[in-house]
C-alpha positions in Angstrom: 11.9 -137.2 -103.7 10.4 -134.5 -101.8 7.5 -135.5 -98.9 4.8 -133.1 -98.5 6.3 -132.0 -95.0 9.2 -131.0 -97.4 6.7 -129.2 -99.3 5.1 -127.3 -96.5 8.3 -126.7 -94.6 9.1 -124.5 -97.6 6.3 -122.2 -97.5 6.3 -121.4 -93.3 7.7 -118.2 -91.9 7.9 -117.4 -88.1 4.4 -117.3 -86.2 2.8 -114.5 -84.4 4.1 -113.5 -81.0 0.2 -113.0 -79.9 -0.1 -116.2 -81.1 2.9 -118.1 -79.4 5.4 -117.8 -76.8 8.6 -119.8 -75.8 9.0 -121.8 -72.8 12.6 -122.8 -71.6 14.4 -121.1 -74.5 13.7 -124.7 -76.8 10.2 -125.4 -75.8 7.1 -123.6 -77.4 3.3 -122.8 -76.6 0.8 -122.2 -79.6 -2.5 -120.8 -78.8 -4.1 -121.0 -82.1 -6.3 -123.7 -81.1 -7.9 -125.2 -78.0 -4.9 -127.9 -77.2 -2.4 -125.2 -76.6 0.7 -127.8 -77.6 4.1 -126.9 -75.8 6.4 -128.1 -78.4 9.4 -129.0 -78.0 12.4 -128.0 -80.7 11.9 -130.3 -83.7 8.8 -131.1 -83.4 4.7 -130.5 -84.2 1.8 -129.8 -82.8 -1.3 -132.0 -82.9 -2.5 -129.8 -86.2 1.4 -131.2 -87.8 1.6 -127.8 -89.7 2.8 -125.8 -86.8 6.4 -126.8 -86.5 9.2 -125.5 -83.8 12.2 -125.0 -85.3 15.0 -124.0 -83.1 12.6 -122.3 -80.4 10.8 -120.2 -83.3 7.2 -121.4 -84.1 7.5 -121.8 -87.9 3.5 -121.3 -89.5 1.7 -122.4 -92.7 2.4 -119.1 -95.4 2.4 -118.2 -98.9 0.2 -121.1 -100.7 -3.0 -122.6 -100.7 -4.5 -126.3 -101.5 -7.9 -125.3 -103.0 -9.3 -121.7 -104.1 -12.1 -121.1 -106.0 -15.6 -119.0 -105.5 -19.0 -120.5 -105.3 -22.8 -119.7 -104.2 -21.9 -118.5 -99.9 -24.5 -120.4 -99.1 -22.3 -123.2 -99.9 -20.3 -122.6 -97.2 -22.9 -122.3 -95.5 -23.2 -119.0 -94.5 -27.3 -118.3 -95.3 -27.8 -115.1 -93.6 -24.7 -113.0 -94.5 -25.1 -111.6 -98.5 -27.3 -114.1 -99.9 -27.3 -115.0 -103.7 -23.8 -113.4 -103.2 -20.5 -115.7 -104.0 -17.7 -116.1 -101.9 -14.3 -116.6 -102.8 -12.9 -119.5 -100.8 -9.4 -120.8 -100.0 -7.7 -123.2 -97.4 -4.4 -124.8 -96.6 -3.4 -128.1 -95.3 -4.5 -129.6 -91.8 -6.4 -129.9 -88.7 -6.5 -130.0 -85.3 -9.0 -132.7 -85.0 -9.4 -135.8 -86.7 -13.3 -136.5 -87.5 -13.7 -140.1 -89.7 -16.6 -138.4 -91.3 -14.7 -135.3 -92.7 -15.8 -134.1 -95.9 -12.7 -132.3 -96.4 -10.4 -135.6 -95.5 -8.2 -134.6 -98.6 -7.2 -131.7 -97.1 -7.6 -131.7 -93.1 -5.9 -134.7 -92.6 -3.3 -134.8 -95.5 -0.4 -134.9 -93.6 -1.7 -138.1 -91.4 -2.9 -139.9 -94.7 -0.1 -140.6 -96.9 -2.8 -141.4 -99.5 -4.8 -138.1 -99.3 -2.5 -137.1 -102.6 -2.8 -133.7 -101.8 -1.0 -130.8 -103.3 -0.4 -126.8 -103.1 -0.1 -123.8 -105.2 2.1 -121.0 -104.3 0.5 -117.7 -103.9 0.3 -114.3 -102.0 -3.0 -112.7 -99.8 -3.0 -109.9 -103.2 -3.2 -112.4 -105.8 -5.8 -114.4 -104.1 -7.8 -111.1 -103.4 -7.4 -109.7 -107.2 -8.7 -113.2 -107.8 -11.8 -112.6 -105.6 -12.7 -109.5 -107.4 -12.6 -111.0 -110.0 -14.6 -113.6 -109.6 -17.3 -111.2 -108.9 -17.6 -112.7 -104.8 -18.5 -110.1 -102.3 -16.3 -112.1 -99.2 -13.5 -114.3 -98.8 -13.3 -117.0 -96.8 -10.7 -119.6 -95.2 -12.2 -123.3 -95.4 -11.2 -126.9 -96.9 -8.6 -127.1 -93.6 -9.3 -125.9 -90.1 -8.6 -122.2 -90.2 -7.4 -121.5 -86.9 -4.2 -123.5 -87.2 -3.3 -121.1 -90.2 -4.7 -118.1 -88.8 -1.6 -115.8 -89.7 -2.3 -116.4 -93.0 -5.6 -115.7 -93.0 -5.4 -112.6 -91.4 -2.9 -111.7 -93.9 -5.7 -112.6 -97.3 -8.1 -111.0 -94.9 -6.1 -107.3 -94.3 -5.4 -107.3 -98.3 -9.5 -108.5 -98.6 -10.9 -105.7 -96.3 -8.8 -103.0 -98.6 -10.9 -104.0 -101.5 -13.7 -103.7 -99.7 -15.1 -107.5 -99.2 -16.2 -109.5 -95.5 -14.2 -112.0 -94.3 -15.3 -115.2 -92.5 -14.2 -118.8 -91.4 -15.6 -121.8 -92.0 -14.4 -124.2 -88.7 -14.5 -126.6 -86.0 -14.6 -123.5 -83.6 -12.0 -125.8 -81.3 -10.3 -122.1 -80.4 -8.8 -120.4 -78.1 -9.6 -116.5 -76.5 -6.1 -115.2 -77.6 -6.9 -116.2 -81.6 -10.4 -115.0 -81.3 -8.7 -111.6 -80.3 -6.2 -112.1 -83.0 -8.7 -112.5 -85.6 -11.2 -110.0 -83.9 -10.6 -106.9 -85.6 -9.8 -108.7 -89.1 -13.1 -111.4 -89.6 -16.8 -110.4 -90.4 -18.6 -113.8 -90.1 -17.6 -117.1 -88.4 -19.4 -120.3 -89.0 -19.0 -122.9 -86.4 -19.2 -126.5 -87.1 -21.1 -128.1 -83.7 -20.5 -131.5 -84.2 -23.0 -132.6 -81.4 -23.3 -132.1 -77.6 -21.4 -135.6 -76.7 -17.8 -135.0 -74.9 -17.1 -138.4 -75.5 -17.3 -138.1 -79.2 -15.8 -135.2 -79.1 -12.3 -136.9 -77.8 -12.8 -139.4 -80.4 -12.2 -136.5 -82.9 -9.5 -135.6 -80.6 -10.6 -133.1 -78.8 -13.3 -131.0 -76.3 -17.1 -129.7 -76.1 -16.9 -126.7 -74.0 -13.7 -124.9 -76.0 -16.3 -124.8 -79.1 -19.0 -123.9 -76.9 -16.9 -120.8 -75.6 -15.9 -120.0 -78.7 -19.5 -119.8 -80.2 -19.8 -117.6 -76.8 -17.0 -115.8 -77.4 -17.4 -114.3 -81.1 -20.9 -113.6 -79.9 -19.5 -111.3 -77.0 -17.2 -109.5 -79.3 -19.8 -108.9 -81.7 -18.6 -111.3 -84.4 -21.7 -112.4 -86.9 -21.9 -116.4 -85.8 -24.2 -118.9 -87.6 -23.3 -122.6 -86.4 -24.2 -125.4 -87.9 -24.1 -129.0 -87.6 -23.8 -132.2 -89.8 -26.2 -135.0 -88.4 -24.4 -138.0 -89.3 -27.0 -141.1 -89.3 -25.6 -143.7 -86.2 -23.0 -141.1 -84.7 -25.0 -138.0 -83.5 -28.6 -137.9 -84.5 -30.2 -139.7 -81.4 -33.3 -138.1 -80.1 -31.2 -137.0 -77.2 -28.9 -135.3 -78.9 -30.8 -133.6 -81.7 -33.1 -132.2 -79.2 -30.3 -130.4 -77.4 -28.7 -129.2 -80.2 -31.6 -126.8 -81.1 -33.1 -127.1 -77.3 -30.1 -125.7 -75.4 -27.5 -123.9 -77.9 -29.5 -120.7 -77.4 -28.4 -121.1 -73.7 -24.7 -122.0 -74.3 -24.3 -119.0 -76.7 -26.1 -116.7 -74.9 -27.7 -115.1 -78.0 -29.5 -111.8 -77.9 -29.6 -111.1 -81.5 -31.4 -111.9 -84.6 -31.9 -114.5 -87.5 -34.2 -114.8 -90.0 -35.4 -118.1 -90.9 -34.5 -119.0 -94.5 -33.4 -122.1 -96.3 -30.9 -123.2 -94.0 -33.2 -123.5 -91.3 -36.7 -125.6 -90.8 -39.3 -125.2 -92.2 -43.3 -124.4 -90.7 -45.9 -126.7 -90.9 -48.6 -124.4 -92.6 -51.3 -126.6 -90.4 -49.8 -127.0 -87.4 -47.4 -124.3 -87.0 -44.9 -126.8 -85.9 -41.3 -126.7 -87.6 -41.3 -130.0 -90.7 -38.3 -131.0 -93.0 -35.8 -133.3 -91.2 -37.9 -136.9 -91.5 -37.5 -138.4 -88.0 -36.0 -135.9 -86.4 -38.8 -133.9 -84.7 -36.5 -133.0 -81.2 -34.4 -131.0 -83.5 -37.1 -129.4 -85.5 -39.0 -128.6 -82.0 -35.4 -127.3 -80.7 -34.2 -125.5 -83.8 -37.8 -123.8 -84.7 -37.7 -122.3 -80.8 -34.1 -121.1 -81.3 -35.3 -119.2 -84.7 -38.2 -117.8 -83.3 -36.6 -116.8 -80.5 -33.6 -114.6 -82.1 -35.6 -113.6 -84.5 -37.8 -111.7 -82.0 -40.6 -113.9 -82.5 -40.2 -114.5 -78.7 -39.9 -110.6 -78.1 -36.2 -110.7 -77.0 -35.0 -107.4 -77.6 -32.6 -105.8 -80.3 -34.3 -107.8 -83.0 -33.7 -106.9 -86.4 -33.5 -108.0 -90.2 -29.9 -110.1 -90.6 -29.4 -108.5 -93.2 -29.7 -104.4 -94.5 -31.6 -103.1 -97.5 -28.1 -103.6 -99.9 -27.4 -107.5 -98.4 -24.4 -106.7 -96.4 -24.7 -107.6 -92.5 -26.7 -104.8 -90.6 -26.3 -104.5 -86.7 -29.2 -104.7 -84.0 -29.4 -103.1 -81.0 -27.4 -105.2 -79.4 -25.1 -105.5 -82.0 -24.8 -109.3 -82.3 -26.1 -112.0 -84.5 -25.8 -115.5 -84.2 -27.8 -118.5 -86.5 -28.3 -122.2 -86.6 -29.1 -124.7 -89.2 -28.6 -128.1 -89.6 -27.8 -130.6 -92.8 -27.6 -134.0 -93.4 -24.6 -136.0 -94.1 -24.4 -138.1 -97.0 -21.2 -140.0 -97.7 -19.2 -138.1 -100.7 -18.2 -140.1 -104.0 -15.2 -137.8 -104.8 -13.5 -134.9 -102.7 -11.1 -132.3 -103.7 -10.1 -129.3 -103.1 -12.5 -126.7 -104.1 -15.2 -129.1 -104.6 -16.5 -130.4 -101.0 
């Protein structure tokens, strides 16, 4: 009986050059994520999906595990089109391994054997006439990470931009500069997942701070529309400490200079005091966050501030040209993932 390597081994076809190179004729380096594996022939990277095969980097291609379209605030995307619906679709695997993934099914099928996940065959035209069909105004790659099936994506994005929808991610932002340029000229909106400001938990996932951190610095620069946001998992990351700096020194690390208007995904005002209110015991964040909203949205008078969005929803460009968000949300443990549905 067929595994599901067998499975995905099927539906791989050779990998980017910009995205790869060889190394001693047998050896391979990837650079579509921040571990940059040299992988030897037969082998995997730490994402499992990206296999060497002969000195050829063979890439995920030609299926997905989960497609449907739902509310893009879902996503969450809550400045880009909102009350739009975006079409979304994802593949298999990841390069980290969080235990609080709500997507466990699907990022980390191939290191649970009882994730039970399957795939569905299909092309980047199919899933775009299904897009338009579905009425969504953007198509997005989620349910896995993204960036280790970038070639793909890039691919449902071309065939996307032709029928005139944006194109984002939904991901760990764990990348590198060479997939950022890669997906540069292809991807609208980007939304980051920053799972805290600890390095040390940030190996227990299996892998860095500061490559997210440059990445949320790096879309910004190449005038990519960022919003990042960050799921406060009771006992793991929502110390006074570390909520504070999430909203207290992100503006720093991304070096915003564009706008955001507060909406649903971010806090809310205290009509009394003035002072941000929603997330009960958790006033460093609300402090932090409601400083970083005022401040891109030119509350603070930093220049190039604008609405996020232009008078027919789709993204409008400051002065500057560059937008980046925050919000937060709260983790509750799931009753049932699947694909489609987390």
């Amino acid at each position: 009986m067929a595994t599901l390597g067998d499975l995905l081994a099927a539906h791989t076809r050779a990998g980017d050059p910009a995205l790869c190179e060889s190394s001693d004729g047998t050896w391979v380096r990837c650079s579509a994520c921040a571990h940059e594996c040299l992988i030897p022939d037969d082998a995997s990277g730490t994402c499992k999906v990206r296999v060497n095969h002969g000195g050829t980097l063979m890439v995920p291609w030609g299926y997905v595990s989960g497609a449907q379209s739902d509310p893009i605030e879902k996503k969450p995307f809550f400045h880009v089109e909102p009350g739009s619906r975006a079409f979304s679709f994802g593949m298999l695997g990841c390069d980290l391994k969080c235990a609080c993934c709500q997507n466990w099914v699907t990022s980390q099928a191939l290191r649970d054997p009882a994730a039970g996940s399957t795939i569905t065959r299909t092309s980047p035209e199919e899933l775009v006439h299904a897009a338009v069909r579905s009425g969504a105004r953007s198509v997005v790659s989620t349910y896995n990470e993204p960036l280790i099936t970038t070639e793909w994506a890039v691919a449902v994005f071309k065939a996307a931009r032709a029928a005139g929808l944006l194109t984002g991610y939904v991901s760990n932002g764990h990348a590198t500069p060479k997939v950022l340029d890669y997906l540069a000229p292809w991807i609208d909106m980007y939304k980051v997942d920053l799972k805290g400001f600890d390095e040390l938990q940030y190996r227990n996932y299996g892998g860095h701070l500061e490559p997210v951190l440059e990445t949320i610095r790096g879309l910004h620069a190449r005038g990519i529309w960022v919003e990042v946001v960050t799921l406060v998992v009771p006992g793991l990351n929502n110390s006074d400490d570390e909520l504070g700096q999430l909203g207290q020194r992100f503006f720093r690390a991304s070096g915003a200079r564009g706008s955001g208007i507060p909406n649903q995904g971010s806090p809310k005002r205290n009509r009394k005091s003035g002072q941000p209110a929603g997330l009960a015991g958790a006033s460093p964040l609300e402090t932090g966050a409601g400083m970083l909203n005022d401040r891109i949205s030119g509350k603070a008078g930093l220049p190039g501030a604008s609405s996020s969005t232009s008078p027919n929803g789709t993204i409008a460009r400051s002065a500057a040209g560059k937008f980046i968000s925050m919000s937060a949300a709260l983790y509750a443990p799931p009753v049932s993932i699947r694909p489609g549905h987390a």
